[in-house]
C-alpha positions as CSV (number, residue, x, y, z in Angstrom):
1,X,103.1,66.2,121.3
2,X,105.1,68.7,119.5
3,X,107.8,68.8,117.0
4,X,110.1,72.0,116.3
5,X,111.3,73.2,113.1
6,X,114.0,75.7,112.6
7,X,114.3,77.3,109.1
8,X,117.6,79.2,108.5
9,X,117.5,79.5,104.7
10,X,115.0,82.3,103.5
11,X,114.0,86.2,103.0
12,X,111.5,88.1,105.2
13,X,110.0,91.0,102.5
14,X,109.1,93.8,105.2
15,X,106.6,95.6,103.6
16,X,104.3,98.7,105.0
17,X,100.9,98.5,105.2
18,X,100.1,95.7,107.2
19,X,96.5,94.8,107.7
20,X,95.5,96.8,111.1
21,X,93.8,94.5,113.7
22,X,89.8,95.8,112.8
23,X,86.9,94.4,110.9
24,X,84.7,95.9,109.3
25,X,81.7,94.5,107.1
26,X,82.1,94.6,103.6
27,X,79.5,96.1,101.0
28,X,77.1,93.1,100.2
29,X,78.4,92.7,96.4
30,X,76.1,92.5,94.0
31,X,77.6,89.9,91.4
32,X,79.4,87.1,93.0
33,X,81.5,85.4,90.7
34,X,83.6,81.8,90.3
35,X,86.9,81.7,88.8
36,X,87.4,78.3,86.6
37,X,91.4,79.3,87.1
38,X,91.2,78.7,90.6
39,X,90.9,75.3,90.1
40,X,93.9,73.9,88.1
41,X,93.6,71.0,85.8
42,X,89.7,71.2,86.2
43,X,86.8,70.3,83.5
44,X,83.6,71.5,84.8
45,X,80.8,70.1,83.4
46,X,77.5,72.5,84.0
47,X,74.3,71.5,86.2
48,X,72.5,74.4,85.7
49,X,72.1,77.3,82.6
50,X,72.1,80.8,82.5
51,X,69.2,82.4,83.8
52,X,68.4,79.5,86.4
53,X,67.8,80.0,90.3
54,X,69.9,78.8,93.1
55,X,70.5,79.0,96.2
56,X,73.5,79.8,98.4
57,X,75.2,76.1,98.6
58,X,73.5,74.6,95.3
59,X,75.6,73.1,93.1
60,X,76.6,74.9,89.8
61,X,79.0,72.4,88.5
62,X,81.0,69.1,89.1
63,X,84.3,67.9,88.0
64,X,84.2,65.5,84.8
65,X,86.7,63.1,86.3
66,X,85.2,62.8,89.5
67,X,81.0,63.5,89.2
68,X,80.9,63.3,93.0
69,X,82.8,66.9,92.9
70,X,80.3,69.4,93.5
71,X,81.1,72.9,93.3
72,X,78.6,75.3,94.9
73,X,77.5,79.0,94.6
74,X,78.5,81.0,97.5
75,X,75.2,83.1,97.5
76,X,71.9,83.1,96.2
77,X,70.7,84.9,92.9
78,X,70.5,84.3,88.8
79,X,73.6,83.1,87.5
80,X,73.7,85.9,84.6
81,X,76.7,85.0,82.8
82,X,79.0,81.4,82.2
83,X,82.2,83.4,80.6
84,X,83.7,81.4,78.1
85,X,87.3,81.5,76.2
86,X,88.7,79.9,73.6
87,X,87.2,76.3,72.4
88,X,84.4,77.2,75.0
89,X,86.0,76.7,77.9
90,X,84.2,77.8,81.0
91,X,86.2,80.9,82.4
92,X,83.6,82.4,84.7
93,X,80.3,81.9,86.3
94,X,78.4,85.2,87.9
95,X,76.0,85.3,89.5
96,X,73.6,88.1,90.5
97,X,73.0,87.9,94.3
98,X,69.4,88.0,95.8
99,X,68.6,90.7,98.2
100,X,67.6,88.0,100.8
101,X,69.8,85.0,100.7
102,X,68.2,81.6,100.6
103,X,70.6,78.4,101.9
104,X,70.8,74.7,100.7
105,X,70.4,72.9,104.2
106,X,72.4,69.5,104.5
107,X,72.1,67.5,107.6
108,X,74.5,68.3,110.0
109,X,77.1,65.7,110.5
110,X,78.4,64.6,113.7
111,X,82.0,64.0,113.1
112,X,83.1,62.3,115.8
113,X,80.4,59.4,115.1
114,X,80.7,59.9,111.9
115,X,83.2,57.0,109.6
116,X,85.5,58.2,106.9
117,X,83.2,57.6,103.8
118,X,79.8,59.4,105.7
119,X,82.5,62.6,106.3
120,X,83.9,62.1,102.6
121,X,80.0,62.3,100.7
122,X,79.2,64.7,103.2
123,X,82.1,66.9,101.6
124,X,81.8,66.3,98.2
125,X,78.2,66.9,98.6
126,X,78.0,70.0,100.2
127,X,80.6,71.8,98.1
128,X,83.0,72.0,100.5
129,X,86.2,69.0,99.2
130,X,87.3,71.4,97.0
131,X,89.1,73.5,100.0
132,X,91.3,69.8,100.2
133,X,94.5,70.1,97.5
134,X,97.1,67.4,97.3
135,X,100.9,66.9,96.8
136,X,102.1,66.2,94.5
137,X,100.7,68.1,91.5
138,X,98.9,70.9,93.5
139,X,95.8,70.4,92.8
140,X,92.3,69.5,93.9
141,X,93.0,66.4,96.2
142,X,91.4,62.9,94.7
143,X,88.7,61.6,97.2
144,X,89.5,57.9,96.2
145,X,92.6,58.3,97.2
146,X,93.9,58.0,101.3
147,X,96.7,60.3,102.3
148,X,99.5,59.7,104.1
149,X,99.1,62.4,106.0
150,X,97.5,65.8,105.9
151,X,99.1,69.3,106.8
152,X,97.9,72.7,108.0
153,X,100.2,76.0,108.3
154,X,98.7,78.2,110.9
155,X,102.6,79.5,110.6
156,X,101.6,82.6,107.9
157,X,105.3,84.6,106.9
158,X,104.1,85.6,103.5
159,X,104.1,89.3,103.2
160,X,101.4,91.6,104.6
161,X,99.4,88.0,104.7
162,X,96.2,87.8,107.1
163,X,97.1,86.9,111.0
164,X,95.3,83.6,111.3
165,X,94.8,84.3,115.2
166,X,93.0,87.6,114.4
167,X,90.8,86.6,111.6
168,X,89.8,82.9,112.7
169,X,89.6,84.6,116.8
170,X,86.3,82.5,118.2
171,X,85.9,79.8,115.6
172,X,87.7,77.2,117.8
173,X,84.4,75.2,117.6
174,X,84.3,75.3,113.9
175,X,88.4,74.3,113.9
176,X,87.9,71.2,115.9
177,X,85.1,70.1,114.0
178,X,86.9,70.2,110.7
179,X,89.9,68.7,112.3
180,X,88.1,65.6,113.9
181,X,87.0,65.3,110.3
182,X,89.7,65.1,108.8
183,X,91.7,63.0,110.8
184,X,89.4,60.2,110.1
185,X,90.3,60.5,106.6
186,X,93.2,59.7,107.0
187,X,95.9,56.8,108.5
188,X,98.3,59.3,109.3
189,X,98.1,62.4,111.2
190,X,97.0,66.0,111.2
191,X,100.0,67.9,111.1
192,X,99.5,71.6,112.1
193,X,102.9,74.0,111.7
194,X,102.2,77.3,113.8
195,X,104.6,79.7,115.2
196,X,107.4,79.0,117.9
197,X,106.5,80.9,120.8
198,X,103.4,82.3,120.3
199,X,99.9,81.7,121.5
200,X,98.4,80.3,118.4
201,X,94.5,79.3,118.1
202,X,95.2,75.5,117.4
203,X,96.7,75.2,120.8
204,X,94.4,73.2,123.1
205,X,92.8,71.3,120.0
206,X,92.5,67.2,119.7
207,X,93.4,65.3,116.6
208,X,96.0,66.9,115.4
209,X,100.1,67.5,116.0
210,X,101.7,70.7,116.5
211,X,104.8,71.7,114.9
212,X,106.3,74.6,116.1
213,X,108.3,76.4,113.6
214,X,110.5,79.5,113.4
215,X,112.5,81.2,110.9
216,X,112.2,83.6,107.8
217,X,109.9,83.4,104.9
218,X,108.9,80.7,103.5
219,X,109.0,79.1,106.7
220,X,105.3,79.3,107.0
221,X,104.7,77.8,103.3
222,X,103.2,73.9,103.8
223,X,105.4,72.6,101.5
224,X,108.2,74.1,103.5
225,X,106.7,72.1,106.7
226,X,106.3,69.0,104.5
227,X,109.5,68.6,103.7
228,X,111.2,68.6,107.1
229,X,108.9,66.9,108.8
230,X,107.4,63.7,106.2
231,X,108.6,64.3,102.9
232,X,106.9,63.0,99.8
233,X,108.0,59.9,97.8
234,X,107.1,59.0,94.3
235,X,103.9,57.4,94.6
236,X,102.3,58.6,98.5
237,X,99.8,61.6,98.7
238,X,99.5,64.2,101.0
239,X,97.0,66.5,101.6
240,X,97.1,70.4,102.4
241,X,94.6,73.0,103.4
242,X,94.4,76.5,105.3
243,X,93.1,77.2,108.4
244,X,90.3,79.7,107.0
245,X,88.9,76.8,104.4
246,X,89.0,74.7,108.0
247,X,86.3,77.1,109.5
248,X,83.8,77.1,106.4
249,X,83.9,72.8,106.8
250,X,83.3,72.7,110.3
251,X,80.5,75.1,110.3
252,X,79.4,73.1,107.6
253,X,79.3,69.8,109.7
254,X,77.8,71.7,112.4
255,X,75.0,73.7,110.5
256,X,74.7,71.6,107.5
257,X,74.8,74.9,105.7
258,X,77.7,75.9,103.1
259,X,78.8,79.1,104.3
260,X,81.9,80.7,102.2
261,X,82.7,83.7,104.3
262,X,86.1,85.1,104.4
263,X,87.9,87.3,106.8
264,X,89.6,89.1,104.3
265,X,92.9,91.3,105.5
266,X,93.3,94.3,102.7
267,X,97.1,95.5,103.0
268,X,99.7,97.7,101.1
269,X,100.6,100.9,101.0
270,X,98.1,101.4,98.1
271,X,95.6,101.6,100.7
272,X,94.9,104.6,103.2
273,X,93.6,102.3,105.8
274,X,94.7,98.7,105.4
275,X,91.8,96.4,107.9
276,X,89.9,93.3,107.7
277,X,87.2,92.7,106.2
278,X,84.3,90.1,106.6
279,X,82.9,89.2,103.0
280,X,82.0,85.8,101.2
281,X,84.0,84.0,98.2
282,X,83.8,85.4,94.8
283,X,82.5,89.3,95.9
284,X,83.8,91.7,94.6
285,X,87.1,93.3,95.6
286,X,85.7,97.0,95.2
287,X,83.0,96.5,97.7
288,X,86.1,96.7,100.6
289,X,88.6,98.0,98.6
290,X,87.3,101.9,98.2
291,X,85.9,101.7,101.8
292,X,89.7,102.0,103.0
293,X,90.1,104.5,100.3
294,X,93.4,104.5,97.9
295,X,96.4,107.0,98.4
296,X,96.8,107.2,94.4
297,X,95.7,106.4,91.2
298,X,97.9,104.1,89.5
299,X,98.2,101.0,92.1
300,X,98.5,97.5,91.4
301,X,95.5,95.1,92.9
302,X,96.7,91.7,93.6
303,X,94.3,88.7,94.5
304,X,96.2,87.3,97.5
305,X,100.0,88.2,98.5
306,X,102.5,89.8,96.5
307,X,104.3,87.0,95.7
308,X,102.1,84.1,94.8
309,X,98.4,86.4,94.0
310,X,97.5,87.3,90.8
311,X,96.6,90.7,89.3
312,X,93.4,91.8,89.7
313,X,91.1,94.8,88.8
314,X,89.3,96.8,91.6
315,X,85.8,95.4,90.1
316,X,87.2,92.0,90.1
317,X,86.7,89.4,92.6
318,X,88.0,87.2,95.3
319,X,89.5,84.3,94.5
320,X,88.7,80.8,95.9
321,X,91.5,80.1,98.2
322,X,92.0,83.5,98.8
323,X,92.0,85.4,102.4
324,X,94.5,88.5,101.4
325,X,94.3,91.2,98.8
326,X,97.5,93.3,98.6
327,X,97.2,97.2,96.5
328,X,100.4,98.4,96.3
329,X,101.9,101.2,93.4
330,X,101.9,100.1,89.6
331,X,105.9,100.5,89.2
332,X,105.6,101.1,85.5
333,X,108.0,104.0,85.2
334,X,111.5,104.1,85.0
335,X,114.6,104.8,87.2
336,X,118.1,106.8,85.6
337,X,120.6,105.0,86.4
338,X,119.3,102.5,88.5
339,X,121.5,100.0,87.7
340,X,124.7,101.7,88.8
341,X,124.0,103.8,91.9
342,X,123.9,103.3,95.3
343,X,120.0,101.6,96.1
344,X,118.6,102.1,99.7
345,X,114.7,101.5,98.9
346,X,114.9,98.1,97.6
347,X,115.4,94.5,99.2
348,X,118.1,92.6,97.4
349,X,120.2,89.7,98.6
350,X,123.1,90.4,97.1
351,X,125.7,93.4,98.6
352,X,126.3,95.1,94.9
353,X,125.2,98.7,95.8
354,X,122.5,98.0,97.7
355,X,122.0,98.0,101.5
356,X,119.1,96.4,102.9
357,X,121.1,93.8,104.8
358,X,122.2,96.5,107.0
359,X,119.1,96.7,108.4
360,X,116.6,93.7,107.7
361,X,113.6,94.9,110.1
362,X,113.4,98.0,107.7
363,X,109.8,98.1,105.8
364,X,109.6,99.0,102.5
365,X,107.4,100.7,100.3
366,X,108.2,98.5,96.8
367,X,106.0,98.8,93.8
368,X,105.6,95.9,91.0
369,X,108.9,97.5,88.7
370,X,110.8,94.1,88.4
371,X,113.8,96.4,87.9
372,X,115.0,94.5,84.5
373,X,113.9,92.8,81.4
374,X,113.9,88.9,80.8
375,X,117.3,87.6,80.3
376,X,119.8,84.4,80.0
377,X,119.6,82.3,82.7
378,X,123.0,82.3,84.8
379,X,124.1,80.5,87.7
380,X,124.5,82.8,90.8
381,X,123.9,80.3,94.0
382,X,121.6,83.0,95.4
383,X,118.8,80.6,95.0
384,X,120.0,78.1,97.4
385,X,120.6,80.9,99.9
386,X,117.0,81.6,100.2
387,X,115.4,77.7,99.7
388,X,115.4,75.6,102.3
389,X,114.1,72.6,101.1
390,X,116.6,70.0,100.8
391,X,116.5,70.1,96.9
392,X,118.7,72.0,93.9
393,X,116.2,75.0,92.5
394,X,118.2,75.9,89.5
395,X,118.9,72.2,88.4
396,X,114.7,70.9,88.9
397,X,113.8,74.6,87.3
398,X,116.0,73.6,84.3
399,X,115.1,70.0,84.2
400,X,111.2,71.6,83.6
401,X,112.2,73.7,81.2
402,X,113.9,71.1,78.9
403,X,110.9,68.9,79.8
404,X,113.1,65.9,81.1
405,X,110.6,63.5,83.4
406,X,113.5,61.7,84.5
407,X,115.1,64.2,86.1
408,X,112.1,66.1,87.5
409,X,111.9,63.0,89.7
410,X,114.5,62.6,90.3
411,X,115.1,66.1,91.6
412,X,112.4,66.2,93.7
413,X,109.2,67.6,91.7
414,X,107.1,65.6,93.7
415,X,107.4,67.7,96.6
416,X,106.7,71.1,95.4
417,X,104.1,73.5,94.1
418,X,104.8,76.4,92.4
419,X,104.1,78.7,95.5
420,X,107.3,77.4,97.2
421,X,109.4,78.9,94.2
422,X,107.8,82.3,94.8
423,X,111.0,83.4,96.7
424,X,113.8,82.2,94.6
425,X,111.4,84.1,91.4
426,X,111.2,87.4,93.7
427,X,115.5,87.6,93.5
428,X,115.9,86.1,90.4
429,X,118.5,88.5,88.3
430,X,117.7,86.8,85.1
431,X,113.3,87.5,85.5
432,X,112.9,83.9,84.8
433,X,108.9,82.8,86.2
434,X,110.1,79.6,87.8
435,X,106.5,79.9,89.8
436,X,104.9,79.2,85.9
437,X,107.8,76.9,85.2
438,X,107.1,74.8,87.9
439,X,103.3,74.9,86.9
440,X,104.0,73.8,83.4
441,X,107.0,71.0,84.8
442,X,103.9,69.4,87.0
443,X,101.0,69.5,84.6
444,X,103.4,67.3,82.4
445,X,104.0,65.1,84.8
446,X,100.5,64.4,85.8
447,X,99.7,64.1,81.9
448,X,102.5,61.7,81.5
449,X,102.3,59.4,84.6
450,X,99.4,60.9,86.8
């Protein structure tokens, strides 16, 4: 059965330097690392200490609310160094990869004989539940609670993001097993959004329902797909995941083996040759990064998509959930008179002076300038123009920032992540970071009524 969804209300960001359809293996990295900030509203409590030997799989950590958590190193080595900030909280675990990698085996897991609770220990166990995030709050989804449904966007209109067909191409085996999976984890149903019209990997698999969607950016977001097809009411659960995380759970029900590879797309013009690349979780970004060579010095390396990634260094590392890195120029300089003259280089939504709706399949080569300072926050209705969810941005962004629960649920809270204000933050005039806002509006209303 399928289901179509037509999104009017958005903002494609054309940008050059789309990941080319070729894969190459990345450097093996020598220091894999884990990023605490990954997991949001996390406190890990340690298993193992510095110096100690594990294996690709073995558990380094688990979550203090919920021991059952397990969260696994993605290679084999010494974990050299537990990074910690202020009041000792765990920042970062490294770890200093083997030459030959050594694997935790599970036993596989059949998941179509398999019930509900074998498949839920089996991912808690093996590392994997962590890929599982819930709505509301965005964040890691709770295992004692059953969701009302679970969703999937296979639809991907973020820009220069990885093309889901290319990078999961032959994993169909690996997809269904995750899917079967999950669908016995929950009463509902599997809920996959993929593009209208196109020949998308998830046709011809069982246990789910496609959604074929259409439309501009964020069209392809989940929480875009979750509201026009089951939206969330104060107290129900749903749970979200990407197709990549999809591929390491099945092979992990087929193998028994927790395998954290990524097919990683490097874009932006930062690059000289934007590809694939086929590397693990945690590597570091350097060891594909200089392979496609940079076209200048000062660029700006992001840790996922240019609108919801975070800045990274080259020697950094990839992050958990991430299948994208984006280089693209610093943009720390500054433009006479760009305020008042005619702009042809720049996406806007408005028609002051500038001129990209005249052609909107125009690429552009943008750099991080955010073209003005931090200012009052005005009411422009160009929000609206660009958010299709059927709720009022500026009024929930400004019921966050005054810190009124009331209102936050009331004005639909529940339903979003910060992700899904990504667009409205890219053309705000007045610099405001409703992504952060949002962040901050749903970590108080987890504290307050969880």
């Amino acid at each position: 059965m399928s289901t179509d969804i037509r999104i009017k209300k958005g903002l494609n960001i054309n940008l050059v330097g789309a990941a080319e359809p070729s894969t190459s293996k990345a450097v093996s990295s020598n220091v894999y690392a884990i990023n605490l900030n990954d997991f949001h509203g996390l406190t890990p409590k340690m298993l193992v200490k510095t110096g100690a030997e594990v294996k690709a799989g073995e558990a380094l950590f688990y979550n203090k609310d919920i021991e059952e958590m397990l969260f696994c190193s993605p290679v084999s080595g010494e974990l050299v160094e537990i990074e910690r900030g202020a009041r000792r909280r765990i920042l970062t675990l490294r770890i200093l990869a083997d030459k030959e990698q050594k694997t935790l085996e599970h036993t596989p897991l059949n998941p179509e004989k398999a019930d509900a609770e074998a498949i839920r220990n089996f991912l808690l166990q093996t590392g994997c539940w962590p890929f599982i995030r819930q709505r509301p709050y965005d964040r890691i989804a709770d295992p004692e609670v059953v969701p009302k449904a679970i969703f999937i966007s296979a639809y991907i209109t973020a820009p220069l993001a990885a093309d889901i067909n290319y990078s999961l191409k032959g994993r169909e085996a690996e997809l269904q097993a995750a899917l079967t999976a999950l669908s016995k984890l929950t009463p509902g149903k599997v809920r996959v959004g993929v593009g209208k019209g196109e020949d998308n990997i998830f046709n011809g698999l069982k246990d789910i329902e496609i959604h074929r969607v259409s439309g501009p950016h964020p069209a392809g977001l989940v929480g875009t797909q979750i509201n026009r097809i089951d939206p969330i009411n104060k107290g129900e659960r749903v749970w979200t995941l990407s197709p990549q995380d999809l591929v390491i759970i099945g092979e992990a029900l087929l193998t028994g083996k927790y395998n954290p590879q990524r097919v990683v797309a490097l874009a932006g013009s930062g690059v000289k040759k934007p590809q694939y690349y086929t590397t693990r979780i945690g590597a570091e970004i350097s060891t594909f990064l200089y392979a496609s060579g940079v076209t200048q010095k000062n660029i700006r390396v992001i840790n996922g998509d240019v609108l919801t990634g975070s800045k990274s260094r080259p020697d950094g590392h990839l992050g958990f959930y991430n299948n994208t890195v984006t280089v693209i120029p610093e943009g720390d300089d500054y433009e006479l008179f760009g305020w008042n003259k005619p702009v042809f280089d720049k996406i806007s939504t408005t028609r002051a002076l500038t001129f990209s709706w005249l052609n909107p399949r125009k690429k552009y080569d943008l750099d991080t300038n955010t073209n003005g300072e931090h200012r009052a926050f005005v009411v422009t209705g160009q929000y609206e123009k660009v958010f299709p969810l059927d709720i009022y941005p500026m009024q929930l962004l400004k019921a966050c920032m005054v810190q009124d629960i009331d209102e936050m649920e009331q004005l639909g809270l529940y339903e979003v992540s910060p992700e899904d204000f990504s667009l409205t933050e890219f053309i705000c005039i007045s610099k405001q970071p409703h992504q952060q806002i949002i962040r901050q509006g749903l970590d108080l209303l987890h504290k307050e009524i969880g």
